[in-house]
Residue, then its C-alpha position, 0 to 999 in steps of 0.5 A: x500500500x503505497x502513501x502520498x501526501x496532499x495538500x488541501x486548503x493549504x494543510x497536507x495530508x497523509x493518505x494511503x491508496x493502492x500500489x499504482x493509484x498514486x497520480x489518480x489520488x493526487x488529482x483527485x485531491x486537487x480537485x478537491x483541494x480547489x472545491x475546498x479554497x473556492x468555498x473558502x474564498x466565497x463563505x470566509x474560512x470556516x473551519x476544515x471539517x464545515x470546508x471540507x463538508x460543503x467541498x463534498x456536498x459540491x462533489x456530491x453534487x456534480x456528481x448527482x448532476x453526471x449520474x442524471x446526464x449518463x442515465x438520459x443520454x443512456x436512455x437517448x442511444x436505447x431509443x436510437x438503437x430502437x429507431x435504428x433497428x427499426x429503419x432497418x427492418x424497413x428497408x429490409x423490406x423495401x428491399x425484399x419488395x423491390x428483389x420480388x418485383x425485379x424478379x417479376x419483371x425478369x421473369x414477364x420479359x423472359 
């Protein structure tokens, strides 16, 4: 188990992650760490645990807002991939409609 260190709001951190999750980690703590300096500079300093409790609920947030454009847009490729199954059943049979009448033709001129 590896350990890093991060700073956040200007403190650092010790935090222990998996063997190789060292640079996702840190960025995840960037990310974090700007959340955290941005409520700071709005609301004043408030204290690490009220800072980091309104970074998380932004977080949890964003998050929130991400799950909800993954399900609709989930929801838009179903609906394509219907209408797409169903565009090509159509031609399918305008195809087939079109073999059988040049078939006919074929056959009337033969």
């Amino acid at each position: 188990m590896a350990q890093i260190n991060v700073d956040v709001n200007g403190r650092p951190y010790a935090v222990g992650c998996e063997d190789g999750q060292e640079a996702h980690l840190q960025e995840l703590a960037r990310m974090f760490d700007q959340q955290v300096r941005q409520i700071s500079q709005d609301m004043g300093q408030l204290g690490d645990t009220r800072l980091f409790l309104m970074g998380a609920l932004l977080l949890a947030d964003e998050l929130y807002d991400a799950r909800a454009r993954l399900a609709a847009l989930q929801a838009e490729v179903s609906r394509l991939q219907g209408e797409r199954s169903r565009v090509e059943t159509r031609a399918v049979h305008a195809l087939e409609g079109a073999a059988a009448r040049i078939e006919k033709l074929a056959s009337e001129g033969a």
